[in-house]
C-alpha positions as CSV (number, residue, x, y, z in Angstrom):
1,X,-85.8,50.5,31.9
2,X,-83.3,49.1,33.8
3,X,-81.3,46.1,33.2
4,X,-79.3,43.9,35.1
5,X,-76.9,41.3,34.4
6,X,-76.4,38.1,37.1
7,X,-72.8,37.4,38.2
8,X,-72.9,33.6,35.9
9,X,-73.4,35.3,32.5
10,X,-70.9,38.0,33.3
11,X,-68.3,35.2,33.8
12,X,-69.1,33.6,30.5
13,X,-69.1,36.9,28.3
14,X,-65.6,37.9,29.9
15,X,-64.5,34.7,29.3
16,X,-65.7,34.7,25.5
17,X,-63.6,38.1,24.9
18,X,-60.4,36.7,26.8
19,X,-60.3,34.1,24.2
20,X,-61.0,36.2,21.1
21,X,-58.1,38.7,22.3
22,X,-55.6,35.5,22.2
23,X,-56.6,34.5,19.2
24,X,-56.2,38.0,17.5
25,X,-53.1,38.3,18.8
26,X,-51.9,34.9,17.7
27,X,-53.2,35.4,14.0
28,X,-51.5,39.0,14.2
29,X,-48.2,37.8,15.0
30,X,-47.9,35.0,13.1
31,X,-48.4,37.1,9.9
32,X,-46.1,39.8,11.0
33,X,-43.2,37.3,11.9
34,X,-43.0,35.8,8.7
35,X,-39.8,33.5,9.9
36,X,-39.2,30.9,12.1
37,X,-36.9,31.5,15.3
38,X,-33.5,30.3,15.8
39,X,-33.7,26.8,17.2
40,X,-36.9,26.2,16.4
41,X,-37.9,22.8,14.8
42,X,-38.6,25.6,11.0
43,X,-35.4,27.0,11.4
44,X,-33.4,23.3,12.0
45,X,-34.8,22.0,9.1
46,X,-33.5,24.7,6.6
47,X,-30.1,24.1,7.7
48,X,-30.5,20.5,6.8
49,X,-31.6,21.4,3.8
50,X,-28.9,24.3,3.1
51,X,-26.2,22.2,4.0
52,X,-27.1,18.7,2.1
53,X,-27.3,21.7,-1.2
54,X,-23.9,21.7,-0.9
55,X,-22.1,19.1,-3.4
56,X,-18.7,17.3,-3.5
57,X,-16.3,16.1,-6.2
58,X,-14.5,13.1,-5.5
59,X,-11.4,12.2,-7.7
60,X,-8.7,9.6,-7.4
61,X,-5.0,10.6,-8.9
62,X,-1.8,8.3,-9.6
63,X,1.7,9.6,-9.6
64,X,4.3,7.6,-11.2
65,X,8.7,8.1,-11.2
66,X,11.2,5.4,-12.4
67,X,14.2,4.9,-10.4
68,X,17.6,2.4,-10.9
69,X,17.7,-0.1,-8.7
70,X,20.5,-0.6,-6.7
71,X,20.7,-4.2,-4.7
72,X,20.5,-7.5,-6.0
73,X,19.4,-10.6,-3.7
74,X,20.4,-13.8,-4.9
75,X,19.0,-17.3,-3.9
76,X,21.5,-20.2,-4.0
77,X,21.4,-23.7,-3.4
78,X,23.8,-26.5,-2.9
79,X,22.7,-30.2,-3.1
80,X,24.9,-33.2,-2.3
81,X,24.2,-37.2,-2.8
82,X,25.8,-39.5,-0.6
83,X,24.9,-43.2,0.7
84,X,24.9,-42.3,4.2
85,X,23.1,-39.2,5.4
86,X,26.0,-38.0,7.4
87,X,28.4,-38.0,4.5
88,X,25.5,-35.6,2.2
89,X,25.6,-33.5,5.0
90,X,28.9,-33.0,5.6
91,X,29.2,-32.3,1.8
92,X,27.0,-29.9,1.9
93,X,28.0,-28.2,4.4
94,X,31.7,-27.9,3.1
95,X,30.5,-26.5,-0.1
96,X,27.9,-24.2,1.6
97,X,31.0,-22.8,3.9
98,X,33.6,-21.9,0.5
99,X,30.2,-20.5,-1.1
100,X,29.8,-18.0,2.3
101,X,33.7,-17.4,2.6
102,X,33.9,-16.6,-1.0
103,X,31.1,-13.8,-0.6
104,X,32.6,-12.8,2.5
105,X,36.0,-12.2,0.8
106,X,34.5,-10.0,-2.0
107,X,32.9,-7.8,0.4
108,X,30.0,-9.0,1.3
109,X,28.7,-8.7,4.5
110,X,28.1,-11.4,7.2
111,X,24.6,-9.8,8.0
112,X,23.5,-10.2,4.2
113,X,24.2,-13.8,4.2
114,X,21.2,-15.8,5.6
115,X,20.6,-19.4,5.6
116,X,17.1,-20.0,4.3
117,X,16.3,-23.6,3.6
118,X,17.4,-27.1,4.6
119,X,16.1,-30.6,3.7
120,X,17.6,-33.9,4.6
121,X,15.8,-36.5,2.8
122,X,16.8,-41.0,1.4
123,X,16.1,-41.8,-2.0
124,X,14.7,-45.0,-2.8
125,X,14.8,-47.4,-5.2
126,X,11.8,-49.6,-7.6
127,X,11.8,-52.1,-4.4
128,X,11.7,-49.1,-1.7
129,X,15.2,-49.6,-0.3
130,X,16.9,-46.7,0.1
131,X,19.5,-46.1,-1.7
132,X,21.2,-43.0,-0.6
133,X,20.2,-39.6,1.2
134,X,20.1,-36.1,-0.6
135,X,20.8,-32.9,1.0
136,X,19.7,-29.5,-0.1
137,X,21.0,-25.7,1.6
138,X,20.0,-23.0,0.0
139,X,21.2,-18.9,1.4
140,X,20.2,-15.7,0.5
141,X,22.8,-13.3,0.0
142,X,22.2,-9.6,-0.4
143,X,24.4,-7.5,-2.7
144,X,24.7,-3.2,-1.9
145,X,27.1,-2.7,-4.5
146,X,25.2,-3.5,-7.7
147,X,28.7,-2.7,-9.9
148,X,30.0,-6.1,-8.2
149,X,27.4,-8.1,-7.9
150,X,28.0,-10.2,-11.2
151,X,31.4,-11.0,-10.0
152,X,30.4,-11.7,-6.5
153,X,27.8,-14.1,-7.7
154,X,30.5,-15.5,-10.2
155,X,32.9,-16.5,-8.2
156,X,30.4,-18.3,-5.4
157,X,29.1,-20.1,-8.0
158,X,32.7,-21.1,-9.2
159,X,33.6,-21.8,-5.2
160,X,30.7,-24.2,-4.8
161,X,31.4,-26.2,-8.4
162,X,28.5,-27.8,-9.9
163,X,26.5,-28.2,-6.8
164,X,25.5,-25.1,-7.0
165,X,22.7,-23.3,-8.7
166,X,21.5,-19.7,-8.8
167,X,17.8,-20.3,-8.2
168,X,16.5,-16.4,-8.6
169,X,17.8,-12.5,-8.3
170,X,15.5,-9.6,-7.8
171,X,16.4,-5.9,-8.0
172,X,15.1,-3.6,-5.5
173,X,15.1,0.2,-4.7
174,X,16.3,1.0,-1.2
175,X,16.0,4.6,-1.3
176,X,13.1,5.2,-1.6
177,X,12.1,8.2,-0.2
178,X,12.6,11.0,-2.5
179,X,11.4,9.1,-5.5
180,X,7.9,8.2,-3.4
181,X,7.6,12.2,-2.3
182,X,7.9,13.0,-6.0
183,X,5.2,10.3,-6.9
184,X,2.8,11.8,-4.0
185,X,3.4,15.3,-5.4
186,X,2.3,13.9,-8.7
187,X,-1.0,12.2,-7.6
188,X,-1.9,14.8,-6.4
189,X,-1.5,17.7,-9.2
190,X,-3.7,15.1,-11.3
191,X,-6.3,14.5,-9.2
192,X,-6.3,18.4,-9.1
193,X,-6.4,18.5,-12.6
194,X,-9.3,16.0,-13.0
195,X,-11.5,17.8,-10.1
196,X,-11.0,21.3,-11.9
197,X,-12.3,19.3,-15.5
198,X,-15.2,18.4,-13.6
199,X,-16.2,21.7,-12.2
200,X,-15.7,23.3,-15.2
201,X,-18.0,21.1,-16.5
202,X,-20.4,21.3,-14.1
203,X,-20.0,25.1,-14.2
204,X,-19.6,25.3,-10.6
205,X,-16.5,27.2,-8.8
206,X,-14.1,24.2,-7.3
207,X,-14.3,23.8,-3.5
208,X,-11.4,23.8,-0.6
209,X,-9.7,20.2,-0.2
210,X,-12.6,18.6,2.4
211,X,-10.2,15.1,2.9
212,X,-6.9,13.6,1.3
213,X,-6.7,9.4,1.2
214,X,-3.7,7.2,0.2
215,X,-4.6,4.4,-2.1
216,X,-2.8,1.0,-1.2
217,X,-0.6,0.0,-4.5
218,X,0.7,-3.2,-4.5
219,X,4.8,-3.5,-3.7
220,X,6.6,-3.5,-7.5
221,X,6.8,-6.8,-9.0
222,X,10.3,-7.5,-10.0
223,X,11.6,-10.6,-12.4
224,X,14.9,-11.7,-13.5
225,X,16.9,-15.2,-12.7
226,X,20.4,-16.8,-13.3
227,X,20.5,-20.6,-13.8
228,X,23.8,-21.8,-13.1
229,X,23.2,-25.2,-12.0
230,X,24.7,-28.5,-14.0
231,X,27.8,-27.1,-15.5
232,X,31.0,-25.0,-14.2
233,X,30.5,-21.0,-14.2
234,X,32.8,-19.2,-16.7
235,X,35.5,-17.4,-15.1
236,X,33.8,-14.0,-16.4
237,X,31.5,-11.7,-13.9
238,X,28.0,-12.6,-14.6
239,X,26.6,-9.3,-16.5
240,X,23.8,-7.3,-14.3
241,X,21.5,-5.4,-16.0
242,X,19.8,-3.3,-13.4
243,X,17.3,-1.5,-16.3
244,X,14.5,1.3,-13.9
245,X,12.1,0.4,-12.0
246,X,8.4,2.1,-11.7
247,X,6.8,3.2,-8.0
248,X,3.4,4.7,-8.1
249,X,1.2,6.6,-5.9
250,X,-2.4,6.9,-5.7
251,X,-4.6,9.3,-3.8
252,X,-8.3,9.9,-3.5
253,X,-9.5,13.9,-3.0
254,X,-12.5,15.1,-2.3
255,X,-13.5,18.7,-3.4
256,X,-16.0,21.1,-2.0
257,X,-18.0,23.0,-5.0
């Protein structure tokens, strides 16, 4: 017996197959693949994850050298009394002028003289007269040859009398430069040192250098002061101890493991 099939039903079968051959073919190749495809959204995500695996060590090293100090700045001031304010001025000035030639004559230079305070100011009595004016110049002198600065400061103290006094000296380090490479080599062997204690630790191989920082250190406090002030300076050089002085050098490193 014959059959026939209308046109509608043929549609919808061939249809029904189309979409079972997709599907099949689908299922087949996502089982076959088994990985995701450059770019794709799979294959991005395990690069996060492969990269953020990888671990750092961060470290921070100090380097530290001692130097001699080789300059001396000296603060001075001179002070004069007078009843008018003219006359403490003039007096001031006149002592403040053998105190500069004197340095100038034992070699030091007109450039490392510098005027660095001034006040002008009456003095008054229980009633609130005044009774006079005082006047107060203080300088700055900087010393290059440390072997004569005790004699230098000597003899300007003897120039300007007893209205004169040494108010503070500091020592400094001018050259710098070698001492500071030396400290920078330092800092960082140790933190070197420290990131290869860590690893071995952790029992994981120590990483390439990934970034180098410089740690701010404070400028080297220095201390030391000549009072000179009330009575006459002795004819002897003033004795300059220069004694070392510390820089140091700090640096943070961090490792790749």
């Amino acid at each position: 017996m014959a059959i026939s099939t209308s046109p509608r039903y043929l549609a919808a079968a061939t249809g029904v197959a189309a979409a079972a051959l997709l599907i099949g073919a689908f299922t087949i190749g996502t089982h076959e693949g088994g990985s995701a495809s450059p770019g794709t959204p799979a294959a991005d995500a395990a690069t996060l994850a492969a990269s953020q695996s990888a671990g750092r060590i961060t470290v921070t090293g100090t380097g530290t050298v001692t130097g001699v100090p080789n300059q001396l700045v000296v603060s001075m001031t001179v002070s004069a009394t007078s009843y008018g304010v003219t006359s403490a001025l003039d007096q001031a000035n006149a002592t403040v002028r053998k105190v500069t030639t004197t340095l100038r004559d034992r070699g030091v230079a007109r450039a490392d003289i510098q005027t660095s305070d001034l006040n002008v100011s009456p003095n008054y009595n229980s009633s609130g007269v005044v009774t006079s004016y005082g006047v107060t110049e203080s300088l700055t002198a900087t010393l290059n040859q440390l072997r004569h600065a005790g004699a230098q400061i000597g003899a300007a103290v003897r120039a300007g009398g007893n209205a004169v006094s040494v108010d503070d000296v500091a020592l400094n380090l001018t050259s710098t430069g070698p001492l500071m490479a030396s400290a920078r080599g330092r800092a960082v062997a140790n933190a070197h040192a420290q990131a290869e204690q860590f690893a071995r630790a952790l029992g994981e191989p120590l990483g390439p250098v990934i970034s180098v920082t410089p740690v701010h250190q404070p400028a080297p406090v220095l201390y030391g002061g000549v009072n000179a002030a009330g009575t006459a300076a002795p004819r002897a050089a003033v004795p300059v101890s220069p004694g070392t002085q510390q820089l140091s050098v700090s640096v943070t490193v961090v490792y790749g493991t």
